[in-house]
N, C-alpha and C positions, 0 to 999 in steps of 0.2 A: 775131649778124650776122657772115657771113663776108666778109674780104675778099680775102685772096688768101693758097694753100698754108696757115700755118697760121697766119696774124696776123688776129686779132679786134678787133674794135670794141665799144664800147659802144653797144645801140641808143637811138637817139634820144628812144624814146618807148615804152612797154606801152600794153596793150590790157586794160583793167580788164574783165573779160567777167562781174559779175555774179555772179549765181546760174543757173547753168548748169541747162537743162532747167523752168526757172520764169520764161522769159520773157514769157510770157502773161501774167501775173499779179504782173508786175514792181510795176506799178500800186498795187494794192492792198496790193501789201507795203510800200509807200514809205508808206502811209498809219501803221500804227504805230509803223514808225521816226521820221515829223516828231512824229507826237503826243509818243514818247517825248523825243524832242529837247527839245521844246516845253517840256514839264515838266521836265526837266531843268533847261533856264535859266533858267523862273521859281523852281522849286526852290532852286539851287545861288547863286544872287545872291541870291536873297531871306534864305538862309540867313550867308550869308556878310554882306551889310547890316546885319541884323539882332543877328548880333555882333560888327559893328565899333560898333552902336551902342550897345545895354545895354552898360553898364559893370558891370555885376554880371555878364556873360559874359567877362567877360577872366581866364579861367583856363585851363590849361591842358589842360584835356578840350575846352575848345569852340575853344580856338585852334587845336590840332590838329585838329577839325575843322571847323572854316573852309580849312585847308591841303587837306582832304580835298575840300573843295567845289570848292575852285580846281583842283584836278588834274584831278579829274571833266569840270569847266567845259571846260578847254583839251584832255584827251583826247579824247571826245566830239566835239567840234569839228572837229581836225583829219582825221578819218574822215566823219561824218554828213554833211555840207554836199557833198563831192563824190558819196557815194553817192546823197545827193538827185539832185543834177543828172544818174548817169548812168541813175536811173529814171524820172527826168521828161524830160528835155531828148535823151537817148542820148550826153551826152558821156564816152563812155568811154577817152578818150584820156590819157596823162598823163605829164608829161615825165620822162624816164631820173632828172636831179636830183629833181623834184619828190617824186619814188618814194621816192627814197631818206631823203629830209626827213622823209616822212610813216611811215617806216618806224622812222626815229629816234624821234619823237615820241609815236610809237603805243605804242613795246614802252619806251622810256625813263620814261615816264609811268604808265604800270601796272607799273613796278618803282617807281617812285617811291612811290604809291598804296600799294602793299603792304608798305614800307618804315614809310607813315604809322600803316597798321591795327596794324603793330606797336608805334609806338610808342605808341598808343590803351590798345596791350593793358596794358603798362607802366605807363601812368598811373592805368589802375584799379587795376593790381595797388598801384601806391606807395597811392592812395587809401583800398582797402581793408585792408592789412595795415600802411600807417601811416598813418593819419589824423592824429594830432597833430604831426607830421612833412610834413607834405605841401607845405607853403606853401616851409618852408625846402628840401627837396629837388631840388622842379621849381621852380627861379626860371626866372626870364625869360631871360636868361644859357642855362643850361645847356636851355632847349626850342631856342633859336636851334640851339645847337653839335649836337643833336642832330639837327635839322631840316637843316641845313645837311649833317651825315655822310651823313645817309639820302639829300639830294638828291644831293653828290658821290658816293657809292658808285654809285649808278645809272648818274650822265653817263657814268661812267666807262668801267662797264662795257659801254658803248652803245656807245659811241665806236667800238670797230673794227668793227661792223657792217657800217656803210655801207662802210667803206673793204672789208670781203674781198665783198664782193658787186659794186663797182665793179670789180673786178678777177678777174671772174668772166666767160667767152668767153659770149655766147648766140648762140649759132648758127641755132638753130631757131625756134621759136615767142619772140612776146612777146607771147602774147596769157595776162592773170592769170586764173584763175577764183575771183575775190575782189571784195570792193566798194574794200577797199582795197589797200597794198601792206604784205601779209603778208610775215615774212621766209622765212620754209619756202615758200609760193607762190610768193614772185620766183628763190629758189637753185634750185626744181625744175627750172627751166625753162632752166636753163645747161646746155652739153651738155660741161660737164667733172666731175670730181669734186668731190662738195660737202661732200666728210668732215670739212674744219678747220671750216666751218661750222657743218656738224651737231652736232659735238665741244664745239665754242666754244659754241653755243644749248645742250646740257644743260650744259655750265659755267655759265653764266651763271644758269639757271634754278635750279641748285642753290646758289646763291650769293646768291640774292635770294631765291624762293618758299620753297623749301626752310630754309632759316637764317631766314627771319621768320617759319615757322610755325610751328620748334623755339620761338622764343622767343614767341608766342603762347600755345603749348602747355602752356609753363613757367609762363610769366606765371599761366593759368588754370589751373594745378593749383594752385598756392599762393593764388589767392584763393578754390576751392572749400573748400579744407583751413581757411583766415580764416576763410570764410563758414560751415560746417559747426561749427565751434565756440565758434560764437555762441551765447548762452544763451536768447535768447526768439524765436519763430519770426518775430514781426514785426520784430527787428534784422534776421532772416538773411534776408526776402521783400528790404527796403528795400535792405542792401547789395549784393544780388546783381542787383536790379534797376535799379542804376545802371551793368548791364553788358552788360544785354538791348540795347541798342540797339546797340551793338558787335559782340555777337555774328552779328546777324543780317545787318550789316555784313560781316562776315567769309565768311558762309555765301555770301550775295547777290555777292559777289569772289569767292573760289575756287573754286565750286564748276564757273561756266563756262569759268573759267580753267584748270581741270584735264582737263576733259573736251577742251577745241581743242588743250592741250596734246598729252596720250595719245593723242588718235584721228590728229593730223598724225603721230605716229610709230610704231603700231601697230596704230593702227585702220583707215587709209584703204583697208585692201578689205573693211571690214564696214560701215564707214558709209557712208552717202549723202551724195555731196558739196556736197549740197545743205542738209543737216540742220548738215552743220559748218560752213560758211558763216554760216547762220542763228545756230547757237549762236556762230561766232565776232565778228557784231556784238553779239549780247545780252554777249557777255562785254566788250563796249565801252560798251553803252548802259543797262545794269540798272541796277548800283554810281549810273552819275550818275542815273538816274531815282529810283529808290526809298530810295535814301539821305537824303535830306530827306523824304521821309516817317517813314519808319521812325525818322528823330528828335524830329522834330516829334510823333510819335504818342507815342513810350516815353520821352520827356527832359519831365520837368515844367515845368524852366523855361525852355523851347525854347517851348512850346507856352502857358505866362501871357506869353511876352511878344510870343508873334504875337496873343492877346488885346488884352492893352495897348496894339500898336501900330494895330490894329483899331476899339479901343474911341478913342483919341487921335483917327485919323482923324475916326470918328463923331462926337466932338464938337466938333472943328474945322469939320466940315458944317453941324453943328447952331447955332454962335455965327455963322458966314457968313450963315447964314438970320436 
């Protein structure tokens, strides 16, 4: 916003514009975003209840992911609920602060997330390559101080975000072609140089993405190395299958998180800006949807104890009667 010769303001408000060119059928897009919402919450709370309440779940595979639920929980959230209202309702309005809240939140939170998968990776790796080891290793203590590094590492490096974008001139358009407030979406649209930004975003992305999937990496080559030299094939199906649900974890996160990544920086005249939009809510909205699936399916005792809690109900119905 100009205000006079060459002093800037902050605009007051953007203009969330969506999915540009798929207005018509805004509609019916909003329909598998709430589904997916939907499942999410029942998903990620039921999950997370579920191991605050078995007490044979208070180990460190399922605390961390119960952390994973929660993140899920609150990322999801802080995106889906205004996209809803600007394909039902058209409020696409949204305030300069609000922007910037939901910018912290959104990109803070999936380094958070990614932070977690890593330490997931870890804990298989201590599980399979020391099991008689495992209890005394990951005490309660040392998940906190790790859970705590991966959360400050992140704020951390979130934090000057908002502040080089508040202090960025926008002259021209405020109108986002986003459902949410992307940071590459909001810097485009300043009609100064966005280079520290740019700079500071693949810093930061090498700092989190990049350094958790080295140690992802490392993690699982030394448990395939454990697992491979195991002596009967049903030790090596069992061990390795206490990692399936992670992996697919892993795959379900990064994989739409690499593609919004790339294509905001070297793809935006091959792709359709309409496709990286789409991919960049799924890169918001998969991880929380299908993540309580996918453990609920491959975790044994994820899935006796949604039994149990199933079967408890039934016969609490059954003794009422």
């Amino acid at each position: 916003m100009l205000v006079s010769n060459n002093s800037y303001v902050a605009p007051k408000s953007f203009i969330l514009n969506v999915i540009p060119g798929l207005e018509r059928v805004h509609v019916w897009i909003s329909l598998p975003f709430c589904t997916m919402y939907i499942f999410s919450l029942v998903g990620n709370l039921g999950l997370v209840y579920l191991i605050h309440q078995e007490e044979f779940l208070h180990r460190p595979m399922y605390i961390f992911l119960a952390m994973l639920s929660l993140i899920d929980l609150i990322t999801c959230t802080t995106t889906v609920p205004n996209a809803l209202c600007i394909f039902w309702f058209n409020l696409k309005e949204i305030n300069f602060s609000a922007c910037l809240v939901q910018m912290f939140f959104g990109h803070g939170l999936t380094g958070v997330e990614s932070g977690v998968l890593m330490l997931m990776a870890l804990d298989c790796y201590v599980a399979i390559c020391y099991p008689l080891h495992y209890a005394t290793i990951l005490t309660n203590p040392i998940i906190a101080k790790a859970a705590l590094a991966t959360f400050l590492r992140d704020v951390l490096l979130m934090i000057p975000f908002p502040f080089l974008v508040k202090h960025l001139p926008f002259c021209h358009s405020n109108i986002i072609s986003h459902t949410y407030c992307d940071h590459m979406s909001v810097v485009k649209l300043s009609c100064a140089s966005i280079k520290i930004n740019v700079i500071y975003g693949l810093m930061v992305a090498l700092l989190i993405g990049v350094f958790d999937i080295c140690c992802i990496s490392v993690s699982y080559t030394m448990v395939l190395q454990a697992v491979v030299s195991l002596s009967s094939a049903d030790a090596r199906h069992k061990a390795f299958s206490t990692c399936t649900a992670h992996i697919s974890a892993i795959i379900i996160t990064y994989v739409p998180a690499f593609f919004t990544f790339f294509t905001h920086r070297f793809g935006k005249h091959t792709i359709p800006p309409s496709l990286h939009i789409i991919v960049a809510n799924l890169y918001l909205l998969l991880p929380p949807t299908l993540n309580p699936i996918v453990y609920g399916v491959k975790t044994k005792q994820i899935r006796d104890s949604v039994i149990k809690l199933f079967q408890g109900e039934k016969g609490t119905h059954i003794l009422e009667k």
